[in-house]
C-alpha positions, -999 to 999 in steps of 0.1 A, spaced: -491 262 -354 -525 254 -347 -545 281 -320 -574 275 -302 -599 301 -297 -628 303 -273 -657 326 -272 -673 314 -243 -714 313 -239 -708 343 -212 -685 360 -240 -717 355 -267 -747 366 -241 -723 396 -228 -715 409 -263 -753 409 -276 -763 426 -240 -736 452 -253 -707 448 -228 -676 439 -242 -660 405 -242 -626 391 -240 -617 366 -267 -594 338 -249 -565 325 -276 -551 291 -263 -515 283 -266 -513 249 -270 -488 224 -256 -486 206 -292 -467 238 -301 -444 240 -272 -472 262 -254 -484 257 -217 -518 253 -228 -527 287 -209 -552 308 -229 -548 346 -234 -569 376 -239 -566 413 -239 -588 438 -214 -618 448 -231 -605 486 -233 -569 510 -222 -568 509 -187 -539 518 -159 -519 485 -149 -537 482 -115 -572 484 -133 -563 457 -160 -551 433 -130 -582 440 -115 -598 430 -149 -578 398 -149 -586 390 -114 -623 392 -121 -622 370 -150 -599 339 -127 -565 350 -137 -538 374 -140 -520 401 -161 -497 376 -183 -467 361 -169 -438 354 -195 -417 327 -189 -399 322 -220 -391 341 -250 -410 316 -270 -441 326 -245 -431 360 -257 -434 357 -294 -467 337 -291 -483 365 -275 -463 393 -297 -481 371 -331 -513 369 -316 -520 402 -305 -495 427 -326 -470 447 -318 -487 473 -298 -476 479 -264 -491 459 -234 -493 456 -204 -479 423 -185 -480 410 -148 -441 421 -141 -439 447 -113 -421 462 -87 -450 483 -67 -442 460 -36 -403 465 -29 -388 485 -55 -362 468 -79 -373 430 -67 -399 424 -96 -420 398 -94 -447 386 -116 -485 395 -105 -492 355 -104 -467 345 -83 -450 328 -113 -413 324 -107 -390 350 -125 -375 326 -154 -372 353 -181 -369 393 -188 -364 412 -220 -361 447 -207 -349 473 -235 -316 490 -230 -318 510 -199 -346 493 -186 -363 492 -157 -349 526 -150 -377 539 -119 -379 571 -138 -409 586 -124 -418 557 -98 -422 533 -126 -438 495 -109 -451 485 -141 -443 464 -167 -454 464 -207 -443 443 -235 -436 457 -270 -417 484 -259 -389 489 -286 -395 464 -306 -406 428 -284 -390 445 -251 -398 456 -221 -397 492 -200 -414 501 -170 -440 528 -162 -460 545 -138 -498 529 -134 -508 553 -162 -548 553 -162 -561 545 -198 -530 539 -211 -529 504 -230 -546 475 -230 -537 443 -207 -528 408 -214 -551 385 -189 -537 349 -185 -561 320 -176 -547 286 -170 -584 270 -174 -620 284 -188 -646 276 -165 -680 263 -177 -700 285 -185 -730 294 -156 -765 281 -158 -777 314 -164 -755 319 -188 -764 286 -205 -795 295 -203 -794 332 -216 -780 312 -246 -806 289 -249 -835 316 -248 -814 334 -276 -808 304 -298 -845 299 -296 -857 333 -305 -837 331 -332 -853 298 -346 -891 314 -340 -878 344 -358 -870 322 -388 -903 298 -387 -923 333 -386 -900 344 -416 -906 315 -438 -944 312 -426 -949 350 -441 -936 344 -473 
């Protein structure tokens, strides 16, 4: 299965200014994907403050439609424990996903969602590739963002590039002139 990844120019410029980056990972139709791309929070946050993330950057906490969707995302980023866009926070027991993507698929673990606590929260990986619910834990695990599209990158941002690629040729002119 061939996966397509994207740094973006606004990934690049953010990661040399020293702000993290999120690396998108496509999942392409050719493999039975939805040609969505994927990419985790840039640190552990609650469930609220990943969305929030995931917002900012045009999408949302994943949405898993299939158990195929599941597996892609369980291969790409490990078997550590996630956070996804399934929640309850709005009516408790009607779970939704954060997208407003229709409820096709669930793989809670046995016993799961349980409430225990005022758990609204979805993540994946639980016991083994399955589900459990949680309270918005702060700094707790990373989150999944799902993008349908990458934008172009900004002018700035194009820029900000540009200026960068260029010092970077002077540097090496002035190199080779010096030795």
């Amino acid at each position: 299965m061939k996966i397509k990844v994207l740094t973006t120019v606004s990934a690049l410029v953010a990661g040399i200014a020293g702000q993290a980056a999120i690396v998108y990972f496509q999942w392409p139709i050719a493999s039975g994907g939805n040609d969505h791309w994927y990419g985790l929070t840039e640190r552990a946050l609650s469930w609220t403050e990943a969305e929030a993330v995931a917002v900012t950057e045009g999408g949302h906490l994943a949405s898993i439609g299939s158990a195929a969707e599941e597996g892609f995302l369980a291969t790409t980023f490990g078997g550590a424990r996630f956070w996804i866009g399934f929640n309850d926070a709005a009516s408790e027991g009607t779970w939704v996903w954060s997208d407003g993507s229709p409820v096709t698929y669930t793989n809670w673990a046995p016993g799961e969602p349980n409430n225990l606590g005022d758990e609204d929260y979805a993540v994946m990986n639980w016991s083994g590739v399955q589900w459990n619910d949680l309270p918005d834990l702060g700094g707790y695990t990373y989150g999944i963002v799902e993008r349908v599209v990458i934008p172009e990158p900004s002018a700035y941002t194009v820029m900000a590039a540009g200026l960068m690629l260029g010092f970077g040729v002077w540097r090496r002119i002035r190199s080779s002139r010096r030795a």
